[in-house]
N, CA, C and O atoms as a GROMACS GRO file, in nm:
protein
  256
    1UNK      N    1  10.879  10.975   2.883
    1UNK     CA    2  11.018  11.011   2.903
    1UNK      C    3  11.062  11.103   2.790
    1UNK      O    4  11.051  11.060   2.676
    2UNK      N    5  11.112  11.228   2.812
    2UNK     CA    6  11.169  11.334   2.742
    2UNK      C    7  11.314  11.319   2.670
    2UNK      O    8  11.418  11.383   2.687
    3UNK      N    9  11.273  11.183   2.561
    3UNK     CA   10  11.445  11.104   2.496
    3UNK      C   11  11.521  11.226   2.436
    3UNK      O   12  11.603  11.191   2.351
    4UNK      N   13  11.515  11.386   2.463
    4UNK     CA   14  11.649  11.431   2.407
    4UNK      C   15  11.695  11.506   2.557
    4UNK      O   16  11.779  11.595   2.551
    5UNK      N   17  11.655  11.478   2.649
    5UNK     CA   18  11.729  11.435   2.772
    5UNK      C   19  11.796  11.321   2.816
    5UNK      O   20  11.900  11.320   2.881
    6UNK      N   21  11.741  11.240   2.782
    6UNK     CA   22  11.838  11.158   2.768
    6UNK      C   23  11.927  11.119   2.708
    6UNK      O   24  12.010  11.037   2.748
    7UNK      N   25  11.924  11.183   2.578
    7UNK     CA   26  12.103  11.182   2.513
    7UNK      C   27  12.193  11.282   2.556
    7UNK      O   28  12.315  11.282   2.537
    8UNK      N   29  12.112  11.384   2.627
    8UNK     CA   30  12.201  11.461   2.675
    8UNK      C   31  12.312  11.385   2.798
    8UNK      O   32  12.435  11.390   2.811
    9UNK      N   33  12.220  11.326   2.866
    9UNK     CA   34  12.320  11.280   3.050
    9UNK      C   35  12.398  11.161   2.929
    9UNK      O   36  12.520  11.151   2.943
   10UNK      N   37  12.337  11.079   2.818
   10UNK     CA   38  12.453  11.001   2.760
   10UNK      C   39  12.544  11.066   2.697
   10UNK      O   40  12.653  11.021   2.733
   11UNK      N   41  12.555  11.141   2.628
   11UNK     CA   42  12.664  11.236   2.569
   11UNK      C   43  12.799  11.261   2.668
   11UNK      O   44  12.917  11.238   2.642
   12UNK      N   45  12.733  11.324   2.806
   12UNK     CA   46  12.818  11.337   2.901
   12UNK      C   47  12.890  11.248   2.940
   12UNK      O   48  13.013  11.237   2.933
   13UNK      N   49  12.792  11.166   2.992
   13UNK     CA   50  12.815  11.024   3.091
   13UNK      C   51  12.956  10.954   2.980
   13UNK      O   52  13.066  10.918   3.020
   14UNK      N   53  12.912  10.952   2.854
   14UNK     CA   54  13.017  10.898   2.752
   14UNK      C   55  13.157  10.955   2.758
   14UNK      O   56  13.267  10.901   2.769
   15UNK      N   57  13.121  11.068   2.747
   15UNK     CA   58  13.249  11.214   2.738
   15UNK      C   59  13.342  11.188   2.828
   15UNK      O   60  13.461  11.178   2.799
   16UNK      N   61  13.295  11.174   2.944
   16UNK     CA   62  13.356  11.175   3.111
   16UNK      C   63  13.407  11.020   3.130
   16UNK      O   64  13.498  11.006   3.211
   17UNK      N   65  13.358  10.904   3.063
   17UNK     CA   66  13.404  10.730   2.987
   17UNK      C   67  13.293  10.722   3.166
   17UNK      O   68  13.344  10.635   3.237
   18UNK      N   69  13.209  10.767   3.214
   18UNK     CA   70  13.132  10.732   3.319
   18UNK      C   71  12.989  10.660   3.255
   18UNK      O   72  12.916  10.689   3.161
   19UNK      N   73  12.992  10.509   3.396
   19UNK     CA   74  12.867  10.413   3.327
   19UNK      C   75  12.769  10.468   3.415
   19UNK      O   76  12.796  10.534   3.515
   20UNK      N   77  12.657  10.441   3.376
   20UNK     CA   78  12.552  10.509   3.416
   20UNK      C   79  12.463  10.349   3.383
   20UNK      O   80  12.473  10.294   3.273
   21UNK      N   81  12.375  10.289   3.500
   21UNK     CA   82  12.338  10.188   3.515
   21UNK      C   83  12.198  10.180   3.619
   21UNK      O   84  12.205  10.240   3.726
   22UNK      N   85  12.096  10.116   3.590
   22UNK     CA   86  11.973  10.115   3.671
   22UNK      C   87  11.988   9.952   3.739
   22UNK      O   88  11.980   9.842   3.685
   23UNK      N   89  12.021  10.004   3.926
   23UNK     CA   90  12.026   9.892   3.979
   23UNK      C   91  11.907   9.840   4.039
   23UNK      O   92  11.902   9.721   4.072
   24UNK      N   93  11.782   9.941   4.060
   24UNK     CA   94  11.645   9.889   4.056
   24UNK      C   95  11.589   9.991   4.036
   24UNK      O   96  11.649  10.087   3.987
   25UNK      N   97  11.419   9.999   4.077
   25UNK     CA   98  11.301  10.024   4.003
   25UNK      C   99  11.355  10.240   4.003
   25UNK      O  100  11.331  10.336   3.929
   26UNK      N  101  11.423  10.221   4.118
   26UNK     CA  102  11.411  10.415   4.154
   26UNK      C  103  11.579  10.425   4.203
   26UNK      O  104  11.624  10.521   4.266
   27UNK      N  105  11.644  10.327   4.168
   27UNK     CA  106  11.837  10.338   4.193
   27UNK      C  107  11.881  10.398   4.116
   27UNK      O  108  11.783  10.450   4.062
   28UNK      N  109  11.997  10.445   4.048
   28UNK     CA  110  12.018  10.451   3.917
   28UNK      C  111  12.226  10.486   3.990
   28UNK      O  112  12.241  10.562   4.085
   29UNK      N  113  12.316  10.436   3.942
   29UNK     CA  114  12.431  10.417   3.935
   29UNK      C  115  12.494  10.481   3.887
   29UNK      O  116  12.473  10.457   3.768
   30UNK      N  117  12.628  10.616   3.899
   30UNK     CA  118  12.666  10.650   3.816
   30UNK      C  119  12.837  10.587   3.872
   30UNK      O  120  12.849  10.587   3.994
   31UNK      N  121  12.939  10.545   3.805
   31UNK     CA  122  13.027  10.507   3.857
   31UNK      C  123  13.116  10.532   3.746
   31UNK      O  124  13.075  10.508   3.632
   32UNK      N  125  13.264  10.590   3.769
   32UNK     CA  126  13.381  10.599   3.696
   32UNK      C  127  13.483  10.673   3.765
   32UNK      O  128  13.471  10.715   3.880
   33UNK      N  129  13.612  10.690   3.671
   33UNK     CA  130  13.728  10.722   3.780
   33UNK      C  131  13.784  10.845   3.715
   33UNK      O  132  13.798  10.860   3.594
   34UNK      N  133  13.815  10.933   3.812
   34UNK     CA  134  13.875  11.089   3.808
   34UNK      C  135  13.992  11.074   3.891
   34UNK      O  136  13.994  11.023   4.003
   35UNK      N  137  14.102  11.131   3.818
   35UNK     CA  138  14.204  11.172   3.881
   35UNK      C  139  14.272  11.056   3.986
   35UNK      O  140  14.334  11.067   4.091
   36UNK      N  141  14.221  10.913   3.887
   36UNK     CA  142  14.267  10.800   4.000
   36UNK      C  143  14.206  10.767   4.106
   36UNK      O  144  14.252  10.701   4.199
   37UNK      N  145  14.073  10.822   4.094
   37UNK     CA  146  14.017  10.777   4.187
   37UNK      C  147  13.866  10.694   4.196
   37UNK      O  148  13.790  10.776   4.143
   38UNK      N  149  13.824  10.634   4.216
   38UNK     CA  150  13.704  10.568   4.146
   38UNK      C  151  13.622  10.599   4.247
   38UNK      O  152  13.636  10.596   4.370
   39UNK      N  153  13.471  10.651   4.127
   39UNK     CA  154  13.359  10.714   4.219
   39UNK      C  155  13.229  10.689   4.195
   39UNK      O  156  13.168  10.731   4.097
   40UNK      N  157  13.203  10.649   4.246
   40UNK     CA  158  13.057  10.595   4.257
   40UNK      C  159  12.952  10.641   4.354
   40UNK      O  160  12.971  10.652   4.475
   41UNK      N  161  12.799  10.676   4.271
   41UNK     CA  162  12.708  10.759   4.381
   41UNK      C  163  12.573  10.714   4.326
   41UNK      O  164  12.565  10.663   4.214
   42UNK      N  165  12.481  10.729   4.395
   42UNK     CA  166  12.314  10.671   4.368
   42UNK      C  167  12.265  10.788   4.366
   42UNK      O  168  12.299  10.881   4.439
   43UNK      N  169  12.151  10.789   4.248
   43UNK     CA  170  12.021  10.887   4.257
   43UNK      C  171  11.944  10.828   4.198
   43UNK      O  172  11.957  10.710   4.163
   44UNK      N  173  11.851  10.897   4.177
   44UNK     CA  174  11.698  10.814   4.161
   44UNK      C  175  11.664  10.847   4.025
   44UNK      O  176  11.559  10.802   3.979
   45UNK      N  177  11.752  10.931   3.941
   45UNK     CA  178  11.726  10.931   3.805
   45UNK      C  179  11.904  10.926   3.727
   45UNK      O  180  12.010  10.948   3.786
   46UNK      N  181  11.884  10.890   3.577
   46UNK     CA  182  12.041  10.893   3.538
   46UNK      C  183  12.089  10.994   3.535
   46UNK      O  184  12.203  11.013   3.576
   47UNK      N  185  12.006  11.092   3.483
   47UNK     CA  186  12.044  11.269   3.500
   47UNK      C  187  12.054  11.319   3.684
   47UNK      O  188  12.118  11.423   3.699
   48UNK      N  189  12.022  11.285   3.758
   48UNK     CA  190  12.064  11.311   3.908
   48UNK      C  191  12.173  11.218   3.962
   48UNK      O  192  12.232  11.258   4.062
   49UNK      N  193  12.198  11.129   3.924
   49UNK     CA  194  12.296  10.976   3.942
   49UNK      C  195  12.464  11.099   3.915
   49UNK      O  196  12.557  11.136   3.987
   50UNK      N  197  12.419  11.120   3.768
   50UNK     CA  198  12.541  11.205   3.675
   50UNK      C  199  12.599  11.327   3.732
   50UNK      O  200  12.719  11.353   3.734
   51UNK      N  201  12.462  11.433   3.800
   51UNK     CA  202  12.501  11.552   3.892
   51UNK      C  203  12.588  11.489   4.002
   51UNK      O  204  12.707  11.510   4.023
   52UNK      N  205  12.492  11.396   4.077
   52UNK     CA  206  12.585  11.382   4.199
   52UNK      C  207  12.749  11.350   4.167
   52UNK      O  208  12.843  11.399   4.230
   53UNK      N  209  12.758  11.256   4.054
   53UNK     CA  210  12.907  11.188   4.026
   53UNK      C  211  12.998  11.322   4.014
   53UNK      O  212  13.101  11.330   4.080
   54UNK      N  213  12.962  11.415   3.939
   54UNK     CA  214  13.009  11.572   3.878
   54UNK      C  215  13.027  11.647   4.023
   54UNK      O  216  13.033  11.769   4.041
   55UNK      N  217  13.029  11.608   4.059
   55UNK     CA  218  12.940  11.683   4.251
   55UNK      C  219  13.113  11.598   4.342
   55UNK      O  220  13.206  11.640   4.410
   56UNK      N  221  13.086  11.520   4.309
   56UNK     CA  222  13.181  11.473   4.378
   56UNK      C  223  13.312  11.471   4.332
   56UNK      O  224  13.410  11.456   4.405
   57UNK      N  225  13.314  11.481   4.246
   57UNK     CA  226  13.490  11.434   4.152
   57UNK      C  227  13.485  11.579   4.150
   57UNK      O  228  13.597  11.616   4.115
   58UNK      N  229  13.393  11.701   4.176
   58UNK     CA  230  13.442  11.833   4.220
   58UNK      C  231  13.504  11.795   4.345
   58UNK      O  232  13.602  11.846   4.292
   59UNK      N  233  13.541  11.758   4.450
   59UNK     CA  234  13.580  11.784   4.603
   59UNK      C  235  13.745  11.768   4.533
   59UNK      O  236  13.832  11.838   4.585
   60UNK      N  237  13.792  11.667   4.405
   60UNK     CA  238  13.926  11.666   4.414
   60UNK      C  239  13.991  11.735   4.361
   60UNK      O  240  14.112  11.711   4.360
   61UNK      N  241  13.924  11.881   4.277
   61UNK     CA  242  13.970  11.976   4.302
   61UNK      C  243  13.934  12.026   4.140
   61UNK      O  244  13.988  12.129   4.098
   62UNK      N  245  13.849  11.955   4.062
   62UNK     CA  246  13.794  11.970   3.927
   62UNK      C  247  13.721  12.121   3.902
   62UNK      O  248  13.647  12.170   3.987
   63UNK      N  249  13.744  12.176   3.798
   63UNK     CA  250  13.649  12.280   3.777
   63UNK      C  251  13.566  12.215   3.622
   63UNK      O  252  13.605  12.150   3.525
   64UNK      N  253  13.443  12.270   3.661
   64UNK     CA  254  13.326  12.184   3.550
   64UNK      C  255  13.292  12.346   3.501
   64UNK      O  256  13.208  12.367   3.414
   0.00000   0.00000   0.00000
C-alpha cells in the first residue's frame, strides 16, 4: 500500500469532517453531510469511496 496516498484521501476526507470507513474485505464507506444533506456512497477503495462522495455533493450544486 502506497501510505502517502493515503494521507492524501485522509487530509481531505478530514477537511470535508467526511468518515471514511471499511465495511468489508472490498466495501469501503464514505459518509458525511453537505449543504444539509447527508451522503453516503460505496467503493471498493477509500480513495474511490471519497471521489464518489465529491461526485455526488457535486449534483447540489458544489464547485470542487
Amino acid at each position: 500500500m502506497d501510505f502517502s496516498k493515503r494521507r492524501d484521501w485522509e487530509a481531505l476526507a478530514s477537511t470535508l469532517d467526511i468518515n471514511i470507513y471499511q465495511r468489508s474485505k472490498t466495501v469501503w464507506i464514505a459518509a458525511g453531510k453537505y449543504r444539509g444533506k447527508d451522503i453516503e456512497v460505496k467503493g471498493r477503495s477509500p480513495s474511490i469511496a471519497l471521489a464518489l462522495w465529491k461526485e455526488a455533493a457535486g449534483y447540489t450544486g458544489s464547485e470542487w
